[in-house]
Steps between C-alpha positions, in 0.01 A plus 500: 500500500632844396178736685676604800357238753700408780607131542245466792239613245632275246510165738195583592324496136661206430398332841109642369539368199602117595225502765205561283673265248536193699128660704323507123532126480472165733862405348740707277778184414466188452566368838769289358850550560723656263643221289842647501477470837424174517749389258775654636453469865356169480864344616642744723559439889215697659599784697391890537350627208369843418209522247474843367161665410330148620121613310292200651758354601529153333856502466513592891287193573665230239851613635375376852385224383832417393647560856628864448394770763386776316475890574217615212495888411238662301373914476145376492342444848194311281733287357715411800148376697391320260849318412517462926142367480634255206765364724264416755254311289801316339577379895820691530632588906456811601868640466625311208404800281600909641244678283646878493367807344795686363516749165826373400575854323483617869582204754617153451531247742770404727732210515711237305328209289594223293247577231342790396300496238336828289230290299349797215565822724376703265271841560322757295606740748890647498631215706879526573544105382850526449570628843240234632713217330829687662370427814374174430803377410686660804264285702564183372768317741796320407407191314154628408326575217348841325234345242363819295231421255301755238320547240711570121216706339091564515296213484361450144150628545660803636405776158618797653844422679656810630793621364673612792501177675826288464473164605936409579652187373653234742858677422364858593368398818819368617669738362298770725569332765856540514604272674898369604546253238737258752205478709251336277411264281285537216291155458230575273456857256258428238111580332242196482126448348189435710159477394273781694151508428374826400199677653279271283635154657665489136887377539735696363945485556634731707881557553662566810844469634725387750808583700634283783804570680681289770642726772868306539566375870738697667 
């Protein structure tokens, strides 16, 4: 945003605008877990793992599942009760999952982890997502993982993309992260298809990317 608006104006917009999304419908996702996720955390030792801009959170709840304990951030209070009230239904303890409101443009949370993951943190409002992903990946501990995934472009039923908006590659995001080279390990930098169903249940590819980076053990 270019009007003059102070940040605290600006957070709280966006924190307007992603309650009355997620309040304007029973469920926004699919209540699925990402399948990047899934794919690439499947065989990893369970540990701490940070889940940034958790939606509904189904990633939050499948990474319990798996044995991880989980703090789950999200700007939308809507979106955090109904992703605690998920967790509950899906018969996961109290205290597995840390639900925490946080703007990340503002506040982030505290703390080392051996996986965070930044599944789509994408906004219509002027989020500061390369400084988000700095602090990300200082918060990943030794050993741990930073697992960034995006979007590459619109989706196709998408007739009026806006110019302005630049969707980075795998190799720009790590490159804006600037981070000490002898201190990590890139594992995975690369774009992929899915099919995404448009807002007629028709399916339609989307592409996406992915950047993974192994934190080296000091």
């Amino acid at each position: 945003m270019t009007d003059g608006s102070t940040s605290a104006e600006r957070a709280e917009s966006e924190a307007e605008f992603w309650d009355a999304r997620y309040a304007g419908s029973d469920r926004v996702w699919s209540g699925e877990p990402n399948i990047v996720l899934v794919r690439r955390v499947g065989g990893l030792k369970p540990g701490r793992a940070l889940d940034l801009g958790c939606g509904e959170g189904a990633d939050a709840v499948w990474l319990a599942r798996k044995g991880w304990r989980v703090t789950a951030v999200d700007i939308s209070r809507v979106a955090l009760e109904r992703a605690a009230a998920h967790a509950a239904a899906e018969g996961i303890a109290a205290g597995v999952i840390d639900w925490q409101r946080h703007d990340l443009g503002e506040t982030f949370p505290e703390g080392a982890y051996d996986l965070v993951s930044a599944q789509f943190l994408h906004s219509p409002y002027d989020m500061p997502r390369e400084r988000i992903l700095r602090a990300a990946a200082s918060a990943v501990a030794p050993g741990g993982v930073l697992l960034i995934v995006g979007h590459a472009g619109f989706p196709a039923w998408e007739t009026e993309p806006h110019p302005h908006v630049h969707f980075p590659t795998p190799q720009e995001v790590l490159e804006s992260l600037d981070l000490a080279e002898e201190e990590w390990e890139v594992v995975l930098a690369d774009e992929h298809e899915r099919i995404q169903s448009d807002p007629d249940g028709r399916p339609t590819t989307r592409v996406d990317n992915t950047l993974e980076l192994r934190r080296l053990a000091r």
